[in-house]
N, C-alpha and C positions, 0 to 999 in steps of 0.2 A: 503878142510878145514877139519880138523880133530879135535872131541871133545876131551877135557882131559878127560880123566877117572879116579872119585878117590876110592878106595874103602875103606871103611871102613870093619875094621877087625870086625870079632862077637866075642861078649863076651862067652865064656865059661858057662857052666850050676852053674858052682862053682863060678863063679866071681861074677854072678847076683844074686846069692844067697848070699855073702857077702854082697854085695852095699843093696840091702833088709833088710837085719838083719841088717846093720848099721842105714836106716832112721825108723826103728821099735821103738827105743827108744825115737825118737825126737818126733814119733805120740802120742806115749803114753805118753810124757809129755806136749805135747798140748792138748791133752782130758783132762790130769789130771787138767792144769789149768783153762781151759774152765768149767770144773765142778766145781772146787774149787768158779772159778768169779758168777758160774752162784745161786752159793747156800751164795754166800756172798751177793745176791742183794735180794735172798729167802729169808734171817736172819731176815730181819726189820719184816715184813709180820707174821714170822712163830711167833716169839716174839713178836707182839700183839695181836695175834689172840690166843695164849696160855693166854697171860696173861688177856685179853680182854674177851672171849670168851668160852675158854676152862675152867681155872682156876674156873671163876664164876657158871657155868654149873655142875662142880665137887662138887664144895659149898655147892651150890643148892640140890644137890642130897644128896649129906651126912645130910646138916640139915633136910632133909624131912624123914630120913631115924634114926634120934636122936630125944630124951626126951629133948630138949632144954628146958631152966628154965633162967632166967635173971642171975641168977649166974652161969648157967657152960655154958651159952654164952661168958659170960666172961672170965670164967677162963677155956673153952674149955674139961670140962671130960663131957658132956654127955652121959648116956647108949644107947647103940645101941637099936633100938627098931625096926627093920625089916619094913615091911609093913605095922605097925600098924597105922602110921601116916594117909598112904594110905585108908585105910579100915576107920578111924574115917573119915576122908572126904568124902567118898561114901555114911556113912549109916548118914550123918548128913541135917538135913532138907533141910539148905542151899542150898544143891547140887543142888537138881532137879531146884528150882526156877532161882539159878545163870548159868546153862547150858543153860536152856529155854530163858532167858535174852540175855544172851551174843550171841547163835544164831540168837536171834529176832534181837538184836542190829546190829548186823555184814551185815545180810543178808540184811536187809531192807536199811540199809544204803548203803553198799553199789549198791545194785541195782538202786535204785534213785539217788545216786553219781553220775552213770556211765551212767541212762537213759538223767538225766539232763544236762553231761558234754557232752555228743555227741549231744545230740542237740546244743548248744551251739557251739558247735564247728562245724558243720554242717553250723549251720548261721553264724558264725565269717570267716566262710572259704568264702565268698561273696568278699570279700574285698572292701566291700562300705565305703564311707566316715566315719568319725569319729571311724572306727570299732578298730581301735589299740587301743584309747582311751580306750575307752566302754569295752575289751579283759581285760585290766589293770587294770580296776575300778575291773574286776571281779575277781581279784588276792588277794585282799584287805584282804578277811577273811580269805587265807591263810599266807599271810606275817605276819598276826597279833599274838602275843603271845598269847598262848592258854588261859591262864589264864583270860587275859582280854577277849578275847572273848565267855570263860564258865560265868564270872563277869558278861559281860553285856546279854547275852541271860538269866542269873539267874533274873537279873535285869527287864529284859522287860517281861519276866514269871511270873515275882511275881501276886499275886493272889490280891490283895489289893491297888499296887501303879504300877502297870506295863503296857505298852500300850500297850502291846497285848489284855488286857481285858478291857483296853479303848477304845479302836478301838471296840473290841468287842460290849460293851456297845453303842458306839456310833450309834450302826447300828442296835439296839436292840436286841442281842443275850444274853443268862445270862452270866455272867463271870463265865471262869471256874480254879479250884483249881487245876492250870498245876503242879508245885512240890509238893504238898500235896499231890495229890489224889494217893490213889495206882494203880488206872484205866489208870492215866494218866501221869504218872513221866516218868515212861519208852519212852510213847512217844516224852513227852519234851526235854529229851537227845537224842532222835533219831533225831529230830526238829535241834537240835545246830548242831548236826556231820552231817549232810548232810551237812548245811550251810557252815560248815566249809571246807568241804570235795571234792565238785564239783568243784574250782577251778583247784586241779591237775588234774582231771579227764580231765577237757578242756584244760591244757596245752599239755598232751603228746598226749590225742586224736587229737588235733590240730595238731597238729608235724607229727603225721601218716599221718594226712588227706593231708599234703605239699609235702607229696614223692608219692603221687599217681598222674599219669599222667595228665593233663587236655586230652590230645587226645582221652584216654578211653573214656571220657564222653563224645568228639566231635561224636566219630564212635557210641556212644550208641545212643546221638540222633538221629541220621542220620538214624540207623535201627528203629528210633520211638519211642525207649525208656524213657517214659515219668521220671518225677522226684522221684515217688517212686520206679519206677523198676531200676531208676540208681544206687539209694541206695539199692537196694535189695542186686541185682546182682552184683555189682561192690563196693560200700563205705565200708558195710561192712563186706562183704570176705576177702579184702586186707586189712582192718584193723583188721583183723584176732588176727594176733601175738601179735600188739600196745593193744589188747586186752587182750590180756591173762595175757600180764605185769603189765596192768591196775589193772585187776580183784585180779590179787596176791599180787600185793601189798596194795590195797589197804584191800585186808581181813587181813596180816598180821599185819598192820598197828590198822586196827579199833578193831583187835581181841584184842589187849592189851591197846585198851583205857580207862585210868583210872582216870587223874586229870579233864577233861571234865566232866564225870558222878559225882566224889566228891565232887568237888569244887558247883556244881547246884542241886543235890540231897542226894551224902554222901550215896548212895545205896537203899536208904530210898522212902518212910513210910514202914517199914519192909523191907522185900527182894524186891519188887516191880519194883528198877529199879540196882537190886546187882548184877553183872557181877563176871566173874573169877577175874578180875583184883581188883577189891572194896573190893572182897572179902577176897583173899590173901592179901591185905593191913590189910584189917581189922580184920584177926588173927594175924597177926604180930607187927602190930606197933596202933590198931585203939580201946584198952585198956589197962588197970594196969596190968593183968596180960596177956601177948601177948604168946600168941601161935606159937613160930617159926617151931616148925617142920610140923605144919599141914598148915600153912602158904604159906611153901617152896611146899608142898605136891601140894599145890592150883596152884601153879607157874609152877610146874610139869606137871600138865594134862593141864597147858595153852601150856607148849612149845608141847609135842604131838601129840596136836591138829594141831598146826602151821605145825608141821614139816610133819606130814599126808597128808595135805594140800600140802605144798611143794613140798611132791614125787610126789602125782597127778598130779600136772604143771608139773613136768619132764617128767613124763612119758608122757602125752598129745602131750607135745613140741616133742619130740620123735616121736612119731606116724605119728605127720604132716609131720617132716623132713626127716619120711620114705617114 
């Protein structure tokens, strides 16, 4: 029995150098339209984020950097005025009290945000009876429109008809003048933003705590590891990251908190409880004759701050996932 043999002729070096240089064109116009598709689904994105983003950011910067006056906001001729805007906001009293504020405010909140929201989420991860419930109830004062919840905390802080200083009274303590006093404003708004603020903390801390293994914690006891050493060593290493996310947004968040402190103290009695954010309101829009470029100036060292912040977490995140 004998195979057929067929053979196939070889291409010449010239031949397959033609058939090459023929599908050369087709590549290059499938890249081109793969580029063309892939920057036509870019377009939406790139075009709100300029106009969103960008555009406002530029604004911002030009007015802090202009003589604005109620008339050539309007009619747009402003003189250029450099860094002067800048320099009036540095050397004005305001400053130091609303840095010192706006740190105190941020940092304190958020730390008890985030001590109070893992506990919580620590014990809701149980999964005992009624716990879903009781999880939802604790969702309450962030679903709630801010307003109404600065309204009613302003309400229950009043100094005269509010049950804080009923309660107070009832247990014989003196009542104290929480929005009035300059001792104590700032911490009254510290008081609503946590309140307000621990729900997210426990939803996404929650969420972390559901992707960690239960067997971790079978093989920790087993080696004897009691229940603080499980959380040492184990809850919150792995909730490392769920942390970090936490922490960042929740400072980027509280750093520009502004109708919460207004709406219940207005920045008041004096600087006492005036933030960055109260305060670039209140040269721009918070009298007759408004101050926009030192206003913008104010908004200016708030983004800064934010974005300082921001490279930190980058870099952080980086080092871990080195």
């Amino acid at each position: 029995m004998t195979l057929a043999r067929t053979d196939h002729p070889q291409q010449s070096p010239a031949a397959v150098r033609a058939t090459a240089g023929s599908r050369t064109p087709h590549r290059r116009v499938h890249r081109r339209k793969s580029r063309l598709t892939a920057w036509a689904f870019m377009l939406p994105l790139v075009i709100y984020l300029a106009a969103f983003y960008v555009y406002p950011l530029y604004r911002n910067l030009d007015l802090s950097m202009r003589r604005y006056t109620v008339r050539s906001f309007v009619e747009g001729d402003a003189p250029f005025a450099g860094w002067a805007n800048f320099d009036q906001v540095l050397h004005d009293p305001t400053f130091g009290p609303a840095i010192r504020n706006t740190l105190v405010f941020t940092l304190v909140s958020i730390a008890v945000q985030y001590g109070a929201g893992l506990a919580l989420a620590v014990f809701f991860n149980r999964h005992f009876r009624l716990s879903g419930l009781l999880r939802a109830l604790f969702l309450v004062p962030w679903l709630l429109p801010l307003i109404v919840s600065s309204s009613t905390w302003a309400w229950m802080l009043n100094s005269e008809s509010g049950v804080i200083n009923y309660a107070l009274h009832f247990v014989g303590v003196s009542p104290v003048d929480w929005l009035g006093s300059p001792h104590w404003a700032l911490t009254s708004v510290i008081i609503a933003n946590i309140w307000i603020g621990i729900p997210f903390n426990l939803v996404i801390l929650h969420s972390g705590l559901q992707n960690i293994s239960p067997d971790l914690y079978e093989a920790a006891a087993l080696d004897g590891a009691g229940a603080w050493q499980q959380f040492r060593r184990l809850t919150f290493p792995l909730l490392r990251p769920v942390t970090m996310v936490v922490l960042l947004l929740g400072f980027v968040y509280t750093l520009k908190v502004f109708d919460l402190i207004w709406i219940m103290t207005k920045g008041g009695p004096g600087d006492s409880s005036s933030t960055l954010a109260t305060w670039s309101y209140r040269l721009g829009f918070g009298s007759l004759l408004p101050q926009f470029g030192p206003g913008a100036a104010v908004g200016n060292v708030l983004i800064v701050i934010a974005l300082v912040f921001g490279l930190l977490y980058i870099r952080i995140q980086r080092r871990q996932e080195a």
